[in-house]
C-alpha positions in Angstrom: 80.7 86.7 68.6 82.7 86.8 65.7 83.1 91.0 65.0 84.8 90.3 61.4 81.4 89.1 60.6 78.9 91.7 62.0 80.9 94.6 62.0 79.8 97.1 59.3 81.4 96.5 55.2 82.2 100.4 55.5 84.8 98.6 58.4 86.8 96.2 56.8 90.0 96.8 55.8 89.3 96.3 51.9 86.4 99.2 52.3 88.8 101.8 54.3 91.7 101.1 51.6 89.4 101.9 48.7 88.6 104.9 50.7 91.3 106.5 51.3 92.4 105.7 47.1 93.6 109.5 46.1 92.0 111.0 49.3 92.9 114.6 50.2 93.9 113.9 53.9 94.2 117.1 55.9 97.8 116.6 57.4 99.1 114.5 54.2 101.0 117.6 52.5 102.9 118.9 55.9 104.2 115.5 56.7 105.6 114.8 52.8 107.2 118.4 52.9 110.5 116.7 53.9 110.9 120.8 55.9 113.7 122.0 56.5 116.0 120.2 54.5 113.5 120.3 51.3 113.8 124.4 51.4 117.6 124.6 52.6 118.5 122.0 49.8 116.5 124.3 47.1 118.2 127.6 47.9 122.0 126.0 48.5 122.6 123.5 46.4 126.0 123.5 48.0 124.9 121.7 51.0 124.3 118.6 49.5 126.0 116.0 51.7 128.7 113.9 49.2 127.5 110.0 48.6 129.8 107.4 50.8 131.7 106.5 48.2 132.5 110.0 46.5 135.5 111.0 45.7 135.6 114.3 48.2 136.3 117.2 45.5 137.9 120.7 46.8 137.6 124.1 45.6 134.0 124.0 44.2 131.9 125.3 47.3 131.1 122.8 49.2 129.9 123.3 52.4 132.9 120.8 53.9 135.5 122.8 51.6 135.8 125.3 54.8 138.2 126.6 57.4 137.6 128.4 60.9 136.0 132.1 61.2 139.1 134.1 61.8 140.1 132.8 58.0 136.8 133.1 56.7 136.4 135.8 54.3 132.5 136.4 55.2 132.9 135.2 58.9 136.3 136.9 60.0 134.9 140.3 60.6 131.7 138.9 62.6 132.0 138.7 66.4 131.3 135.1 67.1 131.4 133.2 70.1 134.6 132.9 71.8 135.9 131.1 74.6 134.9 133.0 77.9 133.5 132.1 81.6 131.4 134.9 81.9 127.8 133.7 82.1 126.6 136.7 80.3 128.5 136.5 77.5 127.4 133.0 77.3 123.6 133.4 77.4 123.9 136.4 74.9 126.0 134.0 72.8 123.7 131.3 73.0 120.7 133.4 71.7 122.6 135.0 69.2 124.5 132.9 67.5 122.9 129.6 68.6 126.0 128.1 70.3 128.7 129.5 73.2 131.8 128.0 74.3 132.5 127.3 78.0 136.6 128.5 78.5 138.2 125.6 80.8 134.8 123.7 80.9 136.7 120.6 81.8 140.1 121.1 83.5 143.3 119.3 82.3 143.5 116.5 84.5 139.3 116.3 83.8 140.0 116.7 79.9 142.6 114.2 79.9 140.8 111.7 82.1 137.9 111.8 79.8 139.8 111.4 76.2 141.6 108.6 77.8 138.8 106.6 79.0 137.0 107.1 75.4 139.9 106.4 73.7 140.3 102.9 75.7 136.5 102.2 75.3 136.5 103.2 71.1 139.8 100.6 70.8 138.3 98.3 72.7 134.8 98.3 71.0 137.2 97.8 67.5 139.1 95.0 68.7 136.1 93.1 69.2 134.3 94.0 65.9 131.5 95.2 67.9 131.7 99.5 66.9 129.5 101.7 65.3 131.2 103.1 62.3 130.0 105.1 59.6 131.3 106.9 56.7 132.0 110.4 59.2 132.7 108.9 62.4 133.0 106.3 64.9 130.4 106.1 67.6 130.4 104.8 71.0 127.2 104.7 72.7 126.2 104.0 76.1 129.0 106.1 78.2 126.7 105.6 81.1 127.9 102.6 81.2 131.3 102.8 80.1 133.4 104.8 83.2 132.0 106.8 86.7 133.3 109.9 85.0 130.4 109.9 82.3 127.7 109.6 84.9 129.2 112.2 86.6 129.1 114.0 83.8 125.1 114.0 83.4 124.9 114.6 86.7 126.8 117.7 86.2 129.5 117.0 89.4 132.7 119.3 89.1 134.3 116.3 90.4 134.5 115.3 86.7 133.2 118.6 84.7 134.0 121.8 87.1 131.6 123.9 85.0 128.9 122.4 85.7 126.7 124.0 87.7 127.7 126.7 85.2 126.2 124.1 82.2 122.9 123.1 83.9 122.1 126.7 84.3 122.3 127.3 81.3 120.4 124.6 80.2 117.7 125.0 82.7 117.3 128.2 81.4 116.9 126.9 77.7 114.8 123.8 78.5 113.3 124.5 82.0 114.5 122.9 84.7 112.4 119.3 83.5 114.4 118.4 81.0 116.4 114.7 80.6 119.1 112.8 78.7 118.4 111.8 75.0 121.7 110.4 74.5 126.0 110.8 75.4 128.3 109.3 73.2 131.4 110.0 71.7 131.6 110.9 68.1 135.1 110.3 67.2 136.7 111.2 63.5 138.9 109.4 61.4 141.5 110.6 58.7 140.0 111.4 55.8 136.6 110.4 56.9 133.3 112.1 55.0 131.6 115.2 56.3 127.8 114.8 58.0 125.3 116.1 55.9 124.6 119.7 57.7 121.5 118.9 60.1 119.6 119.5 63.1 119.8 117.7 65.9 116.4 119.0 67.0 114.8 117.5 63.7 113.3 114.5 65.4 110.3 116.0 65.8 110.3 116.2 62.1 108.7 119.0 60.0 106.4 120.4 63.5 107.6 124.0 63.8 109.2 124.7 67.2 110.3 128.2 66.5 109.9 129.9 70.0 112.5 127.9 71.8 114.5 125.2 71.5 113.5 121.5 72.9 116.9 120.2 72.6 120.5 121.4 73.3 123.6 119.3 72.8 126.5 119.8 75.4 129.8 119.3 73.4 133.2 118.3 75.5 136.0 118.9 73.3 139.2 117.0 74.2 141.8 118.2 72.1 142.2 121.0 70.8 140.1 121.7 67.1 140.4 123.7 64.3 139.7 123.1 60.0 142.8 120.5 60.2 141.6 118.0 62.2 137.7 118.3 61.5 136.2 120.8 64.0 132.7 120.6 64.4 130.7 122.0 61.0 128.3 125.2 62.2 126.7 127.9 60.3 126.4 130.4 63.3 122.7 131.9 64.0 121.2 129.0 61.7 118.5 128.9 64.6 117.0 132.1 64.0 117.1 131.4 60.3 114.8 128.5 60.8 112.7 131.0 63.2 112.5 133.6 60.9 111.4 131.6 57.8 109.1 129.9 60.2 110.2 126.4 59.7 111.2 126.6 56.4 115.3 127.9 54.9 116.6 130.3 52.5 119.7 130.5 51.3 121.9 130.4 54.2 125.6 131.6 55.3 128.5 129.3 54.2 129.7 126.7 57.6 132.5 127.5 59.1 135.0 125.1 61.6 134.6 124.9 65.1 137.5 126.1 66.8 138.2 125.5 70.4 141.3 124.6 72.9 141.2 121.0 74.5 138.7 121.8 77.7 136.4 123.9 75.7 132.5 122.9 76.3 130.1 123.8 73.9 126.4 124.4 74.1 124.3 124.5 70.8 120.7 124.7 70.0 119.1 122.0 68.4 118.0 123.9 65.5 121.3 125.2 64.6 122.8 123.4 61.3 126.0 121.7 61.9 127.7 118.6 61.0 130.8 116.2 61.4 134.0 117.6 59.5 136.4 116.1 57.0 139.0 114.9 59.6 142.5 116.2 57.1 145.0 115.5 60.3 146.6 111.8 60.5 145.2 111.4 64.0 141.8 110.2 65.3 139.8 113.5 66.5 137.7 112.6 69.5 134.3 114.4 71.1 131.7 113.8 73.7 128.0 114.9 73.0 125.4 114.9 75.5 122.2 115.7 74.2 119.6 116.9 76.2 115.7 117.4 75.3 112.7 118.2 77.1 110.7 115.4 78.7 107.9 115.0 76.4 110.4 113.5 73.6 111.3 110.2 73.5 114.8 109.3 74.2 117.4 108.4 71.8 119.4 106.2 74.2 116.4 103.7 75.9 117.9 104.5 79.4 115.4 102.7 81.2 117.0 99.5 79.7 120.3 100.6 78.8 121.6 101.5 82.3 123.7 98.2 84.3 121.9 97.0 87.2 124.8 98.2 89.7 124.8 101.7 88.3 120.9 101.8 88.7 121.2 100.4 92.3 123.5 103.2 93.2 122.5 106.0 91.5 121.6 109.8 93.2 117.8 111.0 92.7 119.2 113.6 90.3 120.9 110.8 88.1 117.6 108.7 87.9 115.7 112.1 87.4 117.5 113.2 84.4 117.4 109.6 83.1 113.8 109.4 82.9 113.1 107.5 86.3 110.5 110.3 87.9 107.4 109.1 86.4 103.9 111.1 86.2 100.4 111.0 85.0 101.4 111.8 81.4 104.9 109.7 81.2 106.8 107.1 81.9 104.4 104.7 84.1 104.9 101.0 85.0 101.3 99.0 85.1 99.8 102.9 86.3 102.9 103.0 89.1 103.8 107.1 89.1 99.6 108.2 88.1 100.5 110.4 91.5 104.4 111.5 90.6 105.2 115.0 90.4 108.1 114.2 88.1 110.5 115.9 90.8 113.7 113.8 91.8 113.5 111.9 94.7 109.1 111.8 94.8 108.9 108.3 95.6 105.3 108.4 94.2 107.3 108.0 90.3 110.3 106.4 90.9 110.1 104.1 88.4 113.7 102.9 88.8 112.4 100.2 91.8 110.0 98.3 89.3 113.6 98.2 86.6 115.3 96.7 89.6 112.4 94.3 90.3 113.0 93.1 86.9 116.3 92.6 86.5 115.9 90.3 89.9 113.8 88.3 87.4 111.1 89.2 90.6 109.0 91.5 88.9 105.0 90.0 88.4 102.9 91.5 86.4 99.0 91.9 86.8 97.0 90.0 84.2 93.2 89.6 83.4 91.3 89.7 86.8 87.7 88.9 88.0 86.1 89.3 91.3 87.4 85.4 91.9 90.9 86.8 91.9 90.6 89.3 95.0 91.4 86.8 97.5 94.3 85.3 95.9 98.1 85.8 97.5 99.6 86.0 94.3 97.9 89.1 93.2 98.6 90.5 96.8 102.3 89.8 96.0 102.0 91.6 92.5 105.0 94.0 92.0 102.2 96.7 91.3 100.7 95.8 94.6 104.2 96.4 96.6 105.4 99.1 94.6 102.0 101.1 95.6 102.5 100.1 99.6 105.8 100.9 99.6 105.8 104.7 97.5 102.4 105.8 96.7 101.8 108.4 99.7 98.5 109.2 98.7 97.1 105.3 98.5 95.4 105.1 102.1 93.2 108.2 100.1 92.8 105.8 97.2 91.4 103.3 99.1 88.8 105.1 100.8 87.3 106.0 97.1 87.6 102.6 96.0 85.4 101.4 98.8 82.6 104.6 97.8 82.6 103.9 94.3 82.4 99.9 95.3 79.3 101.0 97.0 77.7 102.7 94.3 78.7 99.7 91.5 77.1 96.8 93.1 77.9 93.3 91.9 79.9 92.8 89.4 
């Protein structure tokens, strides 16, 4: 039956365009609002971000034209965050001011491991004409691949981070203990490179209004020591609870400030806070990691699933694969229906969705396909990767089968 003919006219694509000419659609206004950055660009016109190929100009108020707190003549007397261990201090810091710095997050030898490995993997990725370079910054992506250390790193061992029990406390306690990787790269700043526009990380969900908590937080390793000179992080301090307060929306806000920190310093910052890449004035490259973390309902930045080399996957701890996305359930991450039964829990064989990823990079993985009654008996839907991946993980499939055969009994011939 051909459906383009008998469908109804008030169907076709012609009658649903002329339909929808000037129609007042319920959520068109909220999504065109362009919030926060339409509101925070109306009240400070001195945020706008300079093009790429502006001449920076100094001494006119721009957020970039800045130095760190101490020298700040509306930020000096304030009692920001400061370097400290105390876990305390740290939460209070966190909700206050939208950021806190871990003192000694990294040791030296982990510091200096770290900056070297990145600084070998951000040459390298040069050399070969193969970086990501923008206007700000140089990126290199995909440090789960690039070096044990980093995976060790979102695993949070203090083999190769020794605060990080420390760290995933704190972000359980901001995200809930669910949460997973969205990306961990290195943002690395050149001499006389442009400033970020001021943003939020946490704006990929766009204009939706999450104003009670935060549903991403970036963990910041900082390997040499920052301040104004050499382009410390961009922050306007308690930004979050601006955005809260307005509910969703900016007015005028404080003037950004540097970052500054001692190599080994980790910083945790809510995704809502405004921040930005600084204006890198020192004649050396200025390197950082950033691991961003979200919770699970948002789609990663960094497709992990495919990103990840086959001998890392093969190796990798529960927690590792867990944070990475591989702990499937009924409302994510399932392969052909594999993890329906997963409790999203590391280790729950029921989701581990890491087995079918191996399957296919063993160019072994088959896929089910249109099937009929006809096709029951045949082996090569027995040797379906669905079909072993349920024998082998699915502890609750012996139950499955006994309602398969009642319902079979109640549907006849089909």
């Amino acid at each position: 039956m051909d459906s383009a003919q008998t469908a109804p006219p008030e169907f076709t694509k012609a009658a649903v365009a002329e339909a929808s000419k000037n129609a007042q659609t319920p959520y068109r206004d909220f999504y065109r609002s362009g919030e926060p950055y339409t509101s925070l660009m109306q009240h400070n016109p001195w945020l706008r971000p300079p093009r790429p190929d502006e001449v920076l100009q100094y001494g006119e108020g721009r957020y970039f034209d800045t130095t760190v707190a101490e020298k700040h003549d509306y930020w000096k007397d304030k009692n920001l965050p400061s370097p400290t261990k105390d876990l305390a201090q740290l939460r209070s810091d966190f909700a206050q001011w939208g950021y806190c710095l871990i003192e000694d997050g990294t040791s030296p030898e982990q510091t200096q491991a770290l900056h070297q490995r990145v600084r070998e993997q951000a040459a390298a990725e040069r050399a070969l004409g193969i970086a990501y370079l923008q206007t700000a910054q140089q990126q290199v992506w995909s440090l789960v691949n690039k070096g044990e250390m980093f995976v060790e790193c979102m695993t949070h061992e203090p083999s190769s981070v020794q605060a990080g029990p420390l760290i995933e406390q704190l972000l359980n306690e901001a995200l809930g203990s669910s949460w997973h990787h969205l990306s961990f790269i290195s943002n690395i700043s050149y001499p006389g490179c442009h400033p970020q526009g001021m943003h939020q990380d946490q704006s990929l969900v766009g204009s939706l209004r999450v104003l009670d908590a935060p549903i991403l937080v970036n963990t910041i390793y900082i390997l040499q020591d920052v301040d104004e000179v050499n382009g410390g992080t961009l922050i306007i301090p308690g930004s979050h609870r601006l955005y809260c307060e307005g509910g969703g929306r900016f007015g005028e806000v404080p003037p950004a400030i540097n970052l500054k920190a001692p190599a080994g310093t980790i910083m945790l910052k809510d995704g809502r806070v405004l921040h930005g890449g600084a204006v890198n004035h020192s004649n050396d490259l200025r390197y950082i990691l950033t691991n961003s973390v979200v919770r699970p309902f948002i789609r990663q930045q960094e497709l992990f699933h495919l990103t990840i080399r086959p001998d890392i996957l093969k190796t990798a701890s529960d927690k590792f694969l867990w944070r990475c996305g591989f702990q499937a359930t009924a409302a994510r991450s399932m392969v052909e229906g594999f993890g329906y039964f997963g409790s999203g829990k590391p280790g729950d064989p029921n989701g581990s969705t890491a087995n079918a990823r191996i399957a296919m990079d063993e160019n072994r993985y088959q896929w089910l396909g249109p099937l009929s009654m006809q096709d029951v008996e045949s082996s090569s839907i027995q040797e379906s990767t669905l079909t072993q991946l349920q024998s082998q993980f699915e502890t609750h499939r012996d139950q499955a089968r006994s309602l398969m055969q009642q319902i079979d009994a109640v549907d006849g011939e089909v």
